[in-house]
N, C-alpha and C positions, 0 to 999 in steps of 0.2 A: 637827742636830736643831732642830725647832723647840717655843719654847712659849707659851704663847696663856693672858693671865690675865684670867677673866671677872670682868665685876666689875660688874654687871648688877644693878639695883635697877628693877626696875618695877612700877607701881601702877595695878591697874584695877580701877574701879566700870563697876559693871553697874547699870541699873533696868531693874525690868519692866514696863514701857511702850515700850524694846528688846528686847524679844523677839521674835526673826526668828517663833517659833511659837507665841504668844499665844492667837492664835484658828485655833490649826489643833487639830481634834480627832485626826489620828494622833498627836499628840502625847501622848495622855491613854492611858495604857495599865493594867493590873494586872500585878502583882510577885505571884508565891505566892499567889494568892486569885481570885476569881470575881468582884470589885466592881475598878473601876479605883480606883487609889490612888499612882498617879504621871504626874508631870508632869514634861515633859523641853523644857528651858529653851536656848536656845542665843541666843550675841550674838556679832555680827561685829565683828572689829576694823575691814573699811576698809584694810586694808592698811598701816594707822597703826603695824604692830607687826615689818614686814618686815625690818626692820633689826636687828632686836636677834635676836642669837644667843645660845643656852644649852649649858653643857654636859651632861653625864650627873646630875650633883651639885646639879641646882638644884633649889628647895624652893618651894613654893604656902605662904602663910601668910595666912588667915584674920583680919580687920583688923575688919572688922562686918558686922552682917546684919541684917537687918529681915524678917519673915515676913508680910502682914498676912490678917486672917481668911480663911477658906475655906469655904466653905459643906459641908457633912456632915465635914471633919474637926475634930474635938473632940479627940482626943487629941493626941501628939507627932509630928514628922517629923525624916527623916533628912536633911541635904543632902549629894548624892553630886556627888564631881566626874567629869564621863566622860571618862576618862584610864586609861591604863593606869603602875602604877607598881610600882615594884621594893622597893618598901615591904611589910612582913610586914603584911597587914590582915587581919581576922577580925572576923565579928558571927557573932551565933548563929543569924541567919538565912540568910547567906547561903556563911556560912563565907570561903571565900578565896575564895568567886568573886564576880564582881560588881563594882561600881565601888565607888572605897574610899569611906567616910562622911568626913566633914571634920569635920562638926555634927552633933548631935543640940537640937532644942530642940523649943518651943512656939510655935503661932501668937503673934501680935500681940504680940512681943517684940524688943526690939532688942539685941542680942547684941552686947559691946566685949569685942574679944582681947586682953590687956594681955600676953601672954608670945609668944616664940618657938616655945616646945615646946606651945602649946595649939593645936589644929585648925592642922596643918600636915601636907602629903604630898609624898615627892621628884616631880617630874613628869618625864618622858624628855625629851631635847633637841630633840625635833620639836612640843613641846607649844602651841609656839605659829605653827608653820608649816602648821598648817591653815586660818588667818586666823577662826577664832572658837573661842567656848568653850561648853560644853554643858554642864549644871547640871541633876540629876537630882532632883526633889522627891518622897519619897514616903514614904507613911502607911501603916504595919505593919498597923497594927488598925483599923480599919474595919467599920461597920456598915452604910451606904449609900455609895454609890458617891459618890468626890468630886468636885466639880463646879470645876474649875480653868479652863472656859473662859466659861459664863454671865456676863455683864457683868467680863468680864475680870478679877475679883478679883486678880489678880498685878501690876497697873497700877503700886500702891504697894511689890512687893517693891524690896529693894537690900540690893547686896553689894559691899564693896571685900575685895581682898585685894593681898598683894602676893607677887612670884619675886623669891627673892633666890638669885645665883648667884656665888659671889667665890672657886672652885676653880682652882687653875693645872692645867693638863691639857698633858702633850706632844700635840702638829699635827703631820699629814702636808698641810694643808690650807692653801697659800703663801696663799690671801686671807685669811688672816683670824689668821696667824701668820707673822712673819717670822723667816729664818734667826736665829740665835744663834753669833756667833762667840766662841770662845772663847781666841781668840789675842789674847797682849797684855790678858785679861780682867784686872780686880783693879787695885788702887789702885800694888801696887809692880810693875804692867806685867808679870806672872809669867803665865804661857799655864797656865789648869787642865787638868791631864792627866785623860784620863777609866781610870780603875779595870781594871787587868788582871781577864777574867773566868777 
């Protein structure tokens, strides 16, 4: 057998002034309404992130955010990570479909996570093998369409968060786990017998 103990602490800030679609307007689309009210956010790692493996168990935790103004939204926004996750998520909008919400806040606010268990979502082990990440901004209510690419308003967004992964998982996967023997295991040299089934 083999087992493989992740133990993976990784920390990534974003700003938006990296935004691979900043000023692309596919990027601007409507969610449930006839006026656009999201903006879909993506940052490339660079390859800087190739190396680090996750397992099934690892966790996205929300560290800070900054939103700054937007021109026609006045109310609140949601920020959705676009991930798919094995996490029970549910808004009244969109029910379980959808990309889950992380945040809820207001413009021109900066947002400090002081807990584990606030704006956190499991992410699958491939989450960072597509070399970026995509970051879903959008406004429920709306009364004129929002204007997320005009003089780039999103210049001044930022976000850190951080994957924390520290689950022991059995490997059938020899890179990245090695054998485990278990002969001669233990301090008085005794070989563990593995359990009659």
């Amino acid at each position: 057998m083999r087992y493989t103990k992740y133990k993976n602490f990784v920390k990534i800030s974003v700003f938006g002034d990296d935004d691979a679609l900043i000023s692309n307007s596919s990027s601007v689309y409507r969610i449930d309404g006839t006026l656009n009210n999201c903006k879909r956010m993506r940052f490339n790692f660079n390859g800087c992130l190739n190396s680090v493996k996750l397992s099934k168990n690892a966790r996205l935790i929300l560290e800070s955010l900054f939103i700054p103004t937007i021109t026609n939204l006045v109310n609140y926004i949601n920020v959705r990570i676009v991930t798919s996750t094995e996490d029970t998520n549910l808004d009244s909008g969109k029910f379980s479909t959808g990309n889950p919400i992380l945040i809820t806040t207001r413009t021109n606010t900066m947002v400090y996570n002081n807990s584990e268990l606030f704006c956190n979502i499991n992410v699958p082990s491939t989450f960072l093998s597509q070399g970026y990440i995509e970051i879903e901004l959008e406004s429920p209510v709306v009364t004129t369409a929002v204007d997320f690419i005009t003089s780039t308003p999103l210049k001044p967004f930022y976000m850190t968060f951080v994957i924390i992964d520290q689950d022991e998982e059995e490997s059938q996967d020899p890179n990245i786990a090695q054998t485990v023997e278990y002969k001669n295991y233990g301090r008085l040299g005794m070989p563990i017998r593995t359990p009659l089934t």
